[in-house]
N, C-alpha and C positions, 0 to 999 in steps of 0.2 A: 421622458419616456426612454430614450436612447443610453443613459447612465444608468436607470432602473437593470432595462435589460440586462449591459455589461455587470452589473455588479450581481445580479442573479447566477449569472456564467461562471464570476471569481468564486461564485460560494461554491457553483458546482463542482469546478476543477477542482477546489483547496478539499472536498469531496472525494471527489475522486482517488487524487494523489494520498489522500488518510489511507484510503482504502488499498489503493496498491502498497502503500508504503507496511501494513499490513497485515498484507498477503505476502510479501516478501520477508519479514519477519520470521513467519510462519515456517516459510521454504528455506532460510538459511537454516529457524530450529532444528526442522525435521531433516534436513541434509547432515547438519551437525548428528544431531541421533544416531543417521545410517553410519557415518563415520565412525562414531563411535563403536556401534555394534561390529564394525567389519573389523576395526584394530583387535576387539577383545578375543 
């Protein structure tokens, strides 16, 4: 029961951290973009 649960959890976080990993993706993109735009 108690390894069930843990291994539920591992999916959740390995979840989670996709998800931030990203969304941070996303934010270097669009940081890069504004960079962009402000040198041109």
């Amino acid at each position: 029961m108690l390894s069930g649960k843990f291994e539920l959890n591992l999916h959740g976080s390995k979840r989670v951290m996709q998800a931030l990993t990203v969304q941070s993706e996303k934010f270097q993109l669009a940081k890069v973009h504004i960079d962009v735009n402000l040198y041109v």
